[in-house]
N, C-alpha and C positions, 0 to 999 in steps of 0.2 A: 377136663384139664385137672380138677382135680377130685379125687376119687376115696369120699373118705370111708370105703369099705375096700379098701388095700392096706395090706401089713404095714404100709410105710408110711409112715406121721403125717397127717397134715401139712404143719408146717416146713417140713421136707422138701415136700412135694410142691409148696410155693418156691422153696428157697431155689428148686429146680425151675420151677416157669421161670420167672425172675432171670434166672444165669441165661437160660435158650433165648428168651429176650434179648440180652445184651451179645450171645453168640451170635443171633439173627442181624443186630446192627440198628434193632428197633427202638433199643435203649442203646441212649451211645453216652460217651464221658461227659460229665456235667449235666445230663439230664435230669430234670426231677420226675421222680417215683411218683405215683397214685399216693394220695392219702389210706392212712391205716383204712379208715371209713370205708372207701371206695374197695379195697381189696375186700374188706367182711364182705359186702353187701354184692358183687361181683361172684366171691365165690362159695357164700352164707356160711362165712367161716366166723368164728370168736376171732376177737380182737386181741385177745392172751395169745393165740397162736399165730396172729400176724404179726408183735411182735418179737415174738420168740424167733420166726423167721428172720425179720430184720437185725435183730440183735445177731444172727449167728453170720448176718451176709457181712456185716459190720466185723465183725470177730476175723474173719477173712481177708478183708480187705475192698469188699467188692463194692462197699456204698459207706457214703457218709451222711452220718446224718448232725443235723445242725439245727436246736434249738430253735423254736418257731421258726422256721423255714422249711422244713421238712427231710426227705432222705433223698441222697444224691447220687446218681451213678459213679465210682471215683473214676480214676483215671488210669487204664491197666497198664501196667509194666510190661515193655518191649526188652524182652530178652537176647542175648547174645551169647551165642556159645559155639565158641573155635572160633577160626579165624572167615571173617565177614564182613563185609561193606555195613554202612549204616543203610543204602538201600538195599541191599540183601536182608538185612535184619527184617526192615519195614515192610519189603515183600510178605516176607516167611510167615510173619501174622497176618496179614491180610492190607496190609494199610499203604497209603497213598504217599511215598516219597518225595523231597522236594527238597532245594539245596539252593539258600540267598549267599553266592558268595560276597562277602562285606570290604573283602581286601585282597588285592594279587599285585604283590611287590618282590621285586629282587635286591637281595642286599647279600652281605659278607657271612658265611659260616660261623663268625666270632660263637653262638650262644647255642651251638647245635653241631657243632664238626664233630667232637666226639660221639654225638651219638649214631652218626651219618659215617662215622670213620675218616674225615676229610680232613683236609688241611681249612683253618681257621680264613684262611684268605678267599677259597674257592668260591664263586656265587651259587647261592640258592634261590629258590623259589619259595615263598610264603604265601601261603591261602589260608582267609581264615573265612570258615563255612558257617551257616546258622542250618543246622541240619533239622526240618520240617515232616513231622509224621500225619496224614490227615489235618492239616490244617493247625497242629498243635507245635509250639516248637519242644525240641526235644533236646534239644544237644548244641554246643558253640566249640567248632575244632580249629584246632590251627595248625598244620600241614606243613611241615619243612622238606622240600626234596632238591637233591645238588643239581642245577641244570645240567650238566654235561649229561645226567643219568636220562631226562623226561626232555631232549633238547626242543623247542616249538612249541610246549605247552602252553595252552593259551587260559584265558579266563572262561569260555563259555566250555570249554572240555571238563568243567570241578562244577557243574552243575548237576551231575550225575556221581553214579560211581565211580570213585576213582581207581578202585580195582579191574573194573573192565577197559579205564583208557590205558592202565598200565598194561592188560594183555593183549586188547587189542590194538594198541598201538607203536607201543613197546616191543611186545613179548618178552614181558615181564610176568609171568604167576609167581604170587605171594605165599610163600607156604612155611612162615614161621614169623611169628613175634613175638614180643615180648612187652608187658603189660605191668606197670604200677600203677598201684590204687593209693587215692587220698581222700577223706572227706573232708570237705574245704565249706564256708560259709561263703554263700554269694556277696558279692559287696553290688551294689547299686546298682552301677551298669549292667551287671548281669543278669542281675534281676528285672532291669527294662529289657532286654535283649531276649530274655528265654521268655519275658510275659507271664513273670511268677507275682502272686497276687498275695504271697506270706512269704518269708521267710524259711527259707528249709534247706538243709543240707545239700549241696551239690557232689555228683562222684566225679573226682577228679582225676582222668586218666592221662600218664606220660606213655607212650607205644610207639616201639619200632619194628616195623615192619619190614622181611627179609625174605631175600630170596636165599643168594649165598652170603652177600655183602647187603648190608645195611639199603633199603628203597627208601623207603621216608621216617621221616621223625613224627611224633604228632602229640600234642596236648590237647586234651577236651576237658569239656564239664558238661557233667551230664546231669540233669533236672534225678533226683532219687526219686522222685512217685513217679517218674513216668520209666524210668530205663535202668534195667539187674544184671549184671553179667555172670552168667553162670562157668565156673570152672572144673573142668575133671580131672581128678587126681590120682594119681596111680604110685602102688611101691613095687618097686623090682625086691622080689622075696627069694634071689637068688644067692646061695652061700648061705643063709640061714638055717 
């Protein structure tokens, strides 16, 4: 495993086992690591070059390490990019979806008609989801759609994607939104809710989600060590 008469360092070459570890699932989020000790004597390596690995997995992002306690697996970042369910996301990496809805009420458009297009009087539906990756929570959304659009929807239908009830029940496919970003400081409750053990930034997205006309409204917070939204950007270089 490792091969210190290969052109590629040492410590490389852990920092490689190490990563196959955690692709394999053998090391998963919040596990603790082997002691430096344990890695020398496992793979009769210096202890310079097992922390030189650690330092660089650290440098990445990949482990933390914490003063007499040792080094920790962190917790990887579920990526998002284009338009995607939070269980599509969770799929796409490999991981185990799960959705606690916490609230399914109907009240007046008052705080969401503009973004819906609706008249302020029209009823909606409001769900607010604690959206679950492997066991980890990940994310707290809250869902506005006008009933006349989703008429019947019920509460055990927002336990999954709500992208597949919308096209499979609908025939509704979503194919544009639009997306703002905030960093927001969690305040207490959310910090009980998402099961954050520090303090730390949360990504605060506002998104509306369209077909032709406005499908839902939605607000999230999403935990930052655990969830990145990647965006692609294009210029039209035409005329220049």
């Amino acid at each position: 495993m490792i091969d210190k008469k290969s052109p590629i360092p040492v410590y490389f070459q852990l920092m490689n086992y190490i990563k196959e570890e955690i692709r394999t699932k053998k090391l998963k989020p919040g596990d603790l690591l082997p002691s430096e000790r344990e890695y020398c004597e496992k793979f009769n390596i210096s202890r310079m070059t097992v922390r030189q690995a650690l330092k660089e997995l650290e440098r990445e992002g990949i482990i933390k390490r914490e003063r007499g306690r040792g080094s920790f697996i962190a917790s990887y970042p579920i990526e998002q990019e284009g338009i995607m369910s939070f269980t599509e996301i969770a799929q796409k990496e490999g991981l185990v979806a799960t959705t606690r809805v916490l609230e399914f009420t109907k009240e007046k458009a008052k705080n969401c008609a503009k973004f819906l297009n609706i008249d302020e009087q029209e009823d909606v539906i409001k769900a607010t989801r604690l959206r679950i990756a492997d066991g980890i929570p990940v994310a707290l959304e809250t869902v506005y759609m006008w009933e006349k659009r989703v008429p019947g929807i019920s509460m055990d239908k927002l336990t999954g994607s709500l992208h597949r009830v919308l096209r499979e029940d609908y025939g509704i496919n979503i194919t544009k939104s639009k997306l703002t970003f905030f960093a927001v400081f969690p305040t207490l409750e959310l910090m009980k809710t998402l099961d954050m053990k520090e303090t730390i930034p949360l990504l605060k997205i506002e998104s509306v989600y369209s077909r032709e006309e406005p499908v839902y409204y939605e607000v999230s917070f999403y935990r930052s060590d655990l969830f990145k939204v990647t965006v692609n950007l294009t210029k039209n270089l035409k005329g220049e």
